[in-house]
C-alpha positions, 0 to 999 in steps of 0.5 A: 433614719426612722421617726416615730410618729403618733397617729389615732384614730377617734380614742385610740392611738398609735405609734407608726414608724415614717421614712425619709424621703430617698433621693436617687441622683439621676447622673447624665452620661458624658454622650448626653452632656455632649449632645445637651451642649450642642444642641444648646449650641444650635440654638444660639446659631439660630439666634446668631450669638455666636460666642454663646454659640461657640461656647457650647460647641466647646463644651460638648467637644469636652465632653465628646472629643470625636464630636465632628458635628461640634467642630463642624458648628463651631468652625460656622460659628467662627466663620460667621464671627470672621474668626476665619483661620479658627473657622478653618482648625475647627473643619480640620478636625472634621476632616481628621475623622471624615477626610472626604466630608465635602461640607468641612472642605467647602467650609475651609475653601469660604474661610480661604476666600474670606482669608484672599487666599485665593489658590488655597480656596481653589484647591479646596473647592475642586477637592469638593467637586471631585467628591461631589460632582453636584455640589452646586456651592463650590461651583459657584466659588469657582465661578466667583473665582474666574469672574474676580480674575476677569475670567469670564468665559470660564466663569460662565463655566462654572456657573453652568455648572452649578445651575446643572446640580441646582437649577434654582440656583438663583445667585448663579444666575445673577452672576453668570448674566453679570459675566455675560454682560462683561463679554456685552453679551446683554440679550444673554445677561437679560435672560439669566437675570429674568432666571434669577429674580423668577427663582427668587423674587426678593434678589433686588440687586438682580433687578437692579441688574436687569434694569441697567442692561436693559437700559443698556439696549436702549430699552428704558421703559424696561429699566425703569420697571425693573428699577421700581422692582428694586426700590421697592424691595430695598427703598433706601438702594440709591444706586438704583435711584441713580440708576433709574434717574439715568433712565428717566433722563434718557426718556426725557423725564426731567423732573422724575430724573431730578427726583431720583437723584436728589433721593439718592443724595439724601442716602449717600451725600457724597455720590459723585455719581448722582451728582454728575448725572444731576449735571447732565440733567441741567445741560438737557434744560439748557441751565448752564450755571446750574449744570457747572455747579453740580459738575463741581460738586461731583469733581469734589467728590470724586476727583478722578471724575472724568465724565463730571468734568466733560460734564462741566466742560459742555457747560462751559462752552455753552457760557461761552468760556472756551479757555474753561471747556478746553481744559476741562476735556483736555482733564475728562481725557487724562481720565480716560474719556475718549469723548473728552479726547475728541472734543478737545480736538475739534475745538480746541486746537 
């Protein structure tokens, strides 16, 4: 449509003709609405909203059905969700179109495992490591899979071989040394945990680790160095408050013992464990009575405590209450303390 418009100049004017403005519709193609979608889907993975997450996937997936990197991220984003047999229809398709794609079957194999599927996880791993022999990550499920099965010679296995495709391969250090150190291999298990935490510094529950084995070849100033290193990364990890309080106790720190038991009650208030060790620390002071009430508090809280009561036990013989001890060893026994067993036998009977 034309508009007249008058326009003039000084005492003359004049008629001119003005034109609409023309407005072109730029219409996207389905491959850009696709790949819009995902990336927007990207995006919200990286601010782990995965239902948006998910949301965006599908739609690029409707604009683009072959999209194998859509179903890819969605199959992560249900996983991350625990949406985990979703997770493992997504990296089916995946496969429809790349059947040896080694990511979509790993995927699958950590959907099974979260699943407890254990055989359908190792099936799937070792699909992945006939395709990849470098993949490091199913080498390390497989080890995870040995070691959860209390096979830990072959665990140590699998972990070589996945430090062998990834030498920094610090989470399989850590579980390797803790395969180790089932076997009582702890110089062994003290070296790899050394590996993990110089592969990475931040693995507080490997210098927990470290500490206890340690600790376990009589080296308790060692323990306590490692210990620190944990807590420092993680103040509030009361196992390796306990744990360091163990070690203290052994080098007769009294004090710094009750400190870091008393530090991990405050984080987990029912820690048999703490409190059983509290009991030990009363014995060392020759403070029976106290030493029988932190027994009890850890036969409270753990009833299948057999350590707390040989604890409770020794006390009791020190107060003089031989029936007491008696049946307190006779129970540590029935738990499964041997001491308990021995104690009895020379004392009681």
């Amino acid at each position: 449509m034309r508009k007249l418009v008058l326009a003039c100049f000084g005492a003359a004017c004049f008629n001119m003709s003005a034109q609409d403005t023309v407005k072109i519709k730029t219409a996207l193609t389905p491959e850009q609405e696709a790949q819009n979608a995902y990336n927007l889907g990207l995006e919200f993975m990286g601010k782990k909203d995965y239902n948006a997450a998910i949301e965006n996937f599908s739609k690029a997936i409707q604009f683009k059905p072959n999209f194998d990197k859509a179903y890819y991220n969605r199959g992560f984003a249900k996983f991350d969700s625990k949406n985990y047999q979703g997770s493992i229809d997504d990296y089916n398709k995946v496969l429809e179109f790349m059947p040896t794609n080694t990511d979509a079957l790993f995927g699958k194999a950590q959907s099974y495992y979260a699943l407890n599927k254990k055989d359908s996880c190792s099936l799937y791993l070792n699909k992945v490591t006939l395709v990849d022999e470098q993949y490091s990550k199913a080498f390390y499920l497989l080890g995870q899979l040995k070691f959860e099965e209390g096979e830990y010679k072959d665990a140590i296995t699998e972990y070589d071989k996945a430090i062998a495709a990834k030498a920094d391969y610090a989470y399989a250090y850590n579980d390797r040394a803790s395969a180790k150190k089932q076997l009582g291999d702890d110089a062994g298990a003290i070296v790899d945990y050394e590996k993990a935490v110089a592969n990475d510094n931040k693995l507080f529950f490997a210098y927990n680790n470290l500490g206890s084995c340690k600790r376990n070849k009589g080296d308790n100033t060692g323990a306590v160095d490692a210990y620190n290193k944990a807590i420092a990364l993680k103040a509030d990890y009361y196992v390796a408050l306990n744990n360091r309080g163990s070690a203290k106790l052994n080098l007769n720190d009294l004090a710094g013992a009750i400190a870091d038991f008393d530090a991990a009650l405050k984080i987990k208030t029912d820690y048999a464990l703490a409190m059983n060790n509290m009991a030990s620390v009363y014995i060392k002071k020759r403070e029976y009575k106290a030493a029988v009430e932190w027994s009890n508090k850890a036969i409270q809280a753990d009833p299948k405590s057999g350590a707390a009561y040989l604890n409770r036990g020794i006390a009791k013989q020190m107060l003089r209450d031989e029936d007491g001890c008696c049946a307190d060893w006779k129970k540590a026994a029935e738990l499964g303390v041997n001491v308990g067993k021995s104690y009895s036998a020379g004392f009681c009977e």
